[in-house]
C-alpha positions as CSV (number, residue, x, y, z in Angstrom):
1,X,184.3,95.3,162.6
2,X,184.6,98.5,164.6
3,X,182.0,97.4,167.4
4,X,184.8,94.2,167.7
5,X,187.3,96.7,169.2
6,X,185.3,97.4,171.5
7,X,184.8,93.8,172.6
8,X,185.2,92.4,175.9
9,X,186.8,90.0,174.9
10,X,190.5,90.1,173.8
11,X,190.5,87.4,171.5
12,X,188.0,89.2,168.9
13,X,189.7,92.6,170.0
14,X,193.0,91.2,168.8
15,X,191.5,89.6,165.5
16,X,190.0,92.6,164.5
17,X,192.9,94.8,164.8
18,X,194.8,92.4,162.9
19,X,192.2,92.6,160.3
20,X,191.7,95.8,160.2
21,X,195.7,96.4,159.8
22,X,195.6,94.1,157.1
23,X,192.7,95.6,155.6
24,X,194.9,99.1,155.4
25,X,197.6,98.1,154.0
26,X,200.1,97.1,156.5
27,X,202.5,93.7,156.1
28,X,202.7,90.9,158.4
29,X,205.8,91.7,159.6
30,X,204.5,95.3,160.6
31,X,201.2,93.8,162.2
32,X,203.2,91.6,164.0
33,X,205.2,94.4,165.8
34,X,202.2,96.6,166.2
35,X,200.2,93.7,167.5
36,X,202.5,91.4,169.2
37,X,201.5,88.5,167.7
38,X,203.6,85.7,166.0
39,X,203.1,86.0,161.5
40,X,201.5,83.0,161.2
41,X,198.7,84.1,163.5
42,X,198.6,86.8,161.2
43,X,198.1,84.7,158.5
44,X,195.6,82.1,160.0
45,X,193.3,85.2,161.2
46,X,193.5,87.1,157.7
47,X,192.9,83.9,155.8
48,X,190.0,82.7,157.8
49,X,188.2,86.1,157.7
50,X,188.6,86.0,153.7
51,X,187.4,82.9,153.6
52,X,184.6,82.7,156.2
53,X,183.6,86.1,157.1
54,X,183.3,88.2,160.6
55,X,182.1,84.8,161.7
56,X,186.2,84.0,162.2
57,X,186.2,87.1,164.5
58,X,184.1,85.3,167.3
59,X,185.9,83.4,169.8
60,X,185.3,79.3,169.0
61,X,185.2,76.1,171.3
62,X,188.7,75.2,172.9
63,X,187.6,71.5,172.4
64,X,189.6,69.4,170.6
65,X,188.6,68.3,167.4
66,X,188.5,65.0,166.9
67,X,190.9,62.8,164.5
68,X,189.5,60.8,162.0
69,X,190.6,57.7,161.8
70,X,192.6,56.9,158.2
71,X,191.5,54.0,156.1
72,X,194.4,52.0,154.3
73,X,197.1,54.0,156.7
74,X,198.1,50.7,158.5
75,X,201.6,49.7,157.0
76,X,201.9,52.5,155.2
C-alpha cells in the first residue's frame, strides 16, 4: 500500500490515499475534502478494495463493458 504512493501513476496514487484515510479512521466526508474527490468515489474505491484486494488499486481497461442483452425484457 505504501509503495502505491509512490506510484506513477495518479490513479493508484489517489486510490491508495483514499484507502489508507479510510483505513485510519477518517469519514467520507473528510476524505473527500482532503482528497478532492466526489463521496461516492470514496465509496466505490473502499468497497472494491474490501471486496477484492490491492488488485482494485491497479489502474483497469477504459473499455466499455459490454451489455448483456436481457431475455423476456421485450414488452416489459
Amino acid at each position: 500500500m505504501e509503495g502505491g504512493l509512490r506510484s506513477a501513476d495518479a490513479v493508484v496514487v489517489r486510490r491508495c490515499q483514499l484507502v489508507l484515510a479510510s483505513a485510519y479512521g477518517a469519514g467520507g466526508p473528510r476524505i473527500t475534502r482532503q482528497v478532492g474527490c466526489s463521496e461516492q468515489a470514496v465509496r466505490n474505491v473502499v468497497h472494491a478494495f474490501k471486496t477484492r484486494g490491492g488488485a482494485c488499486l491497479q489502474r483497469g481497461s477504459s473499455r466499455p463493458h459490454p451489455t448483456r442483452e436481457r431475455v423476456g425484457s421485450e414488452g416489459a
